[in-house]
C-alpha positions, 0 to 999 in steps of 0.5 A: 490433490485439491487446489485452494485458491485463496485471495491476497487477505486470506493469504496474508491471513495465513501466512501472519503479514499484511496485504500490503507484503503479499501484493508486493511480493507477488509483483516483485516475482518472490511467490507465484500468483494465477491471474483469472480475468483481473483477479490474482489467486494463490495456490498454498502449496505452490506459495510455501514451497517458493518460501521454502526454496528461497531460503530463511529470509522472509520477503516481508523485511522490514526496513532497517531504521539507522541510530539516531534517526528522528521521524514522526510518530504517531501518524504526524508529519512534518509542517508545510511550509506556509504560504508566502503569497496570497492566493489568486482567484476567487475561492469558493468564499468570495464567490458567494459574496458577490451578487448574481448577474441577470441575463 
């Protein structure tokens, strides 16, 4: 039997996730990973078969949101607090407006 080493994409690819839930898998324990140097491989059938044993649940779960919670869509978020005092120091702004000393 042949090995197939895939990288995190190409699992993610194959197994429809993102790479996100694979990396987090594999440091959480859930599938196994094969580490050469500093890169991390996967054998597919080692992958499938840990799936298999673990059950129905996917590793990829997505958070639960609870009814009535409001959160900002479209990539916004909330508003920083605005600044009560200001700045000290010289930015980059006042600098440039002051003369140069000579030596």
């Amino acid at each position: 039997m042949e090995q197939t080493w895939l990288t995190v994409d190409e699992l993610a690819a194959v197994l429809k996730v993102s790479p996100k839930s694979i990396r987090r898998a594999y440091r959480k324990g859930e599938i196994p990973v094969d580490r050469f140097c500093r890169f991390v491989r996967f054998d597919l059938e080692r992958v499938k078969e840990a799936l298999k044993a673990k059950g129905n649940r996917p590793f990829f779960v997505l958070p639960k949101k609870t009814v009535g919670q409001r959160s900002a869509t479209g990539g916004a978020s909330r508003r920083r607090a605005q600044r009560t005092s200001p700045r000290l120091g010289k930015t980059g702004a006042s600098i440039a407006g002051t003369p140069r000393r000579k030596k």
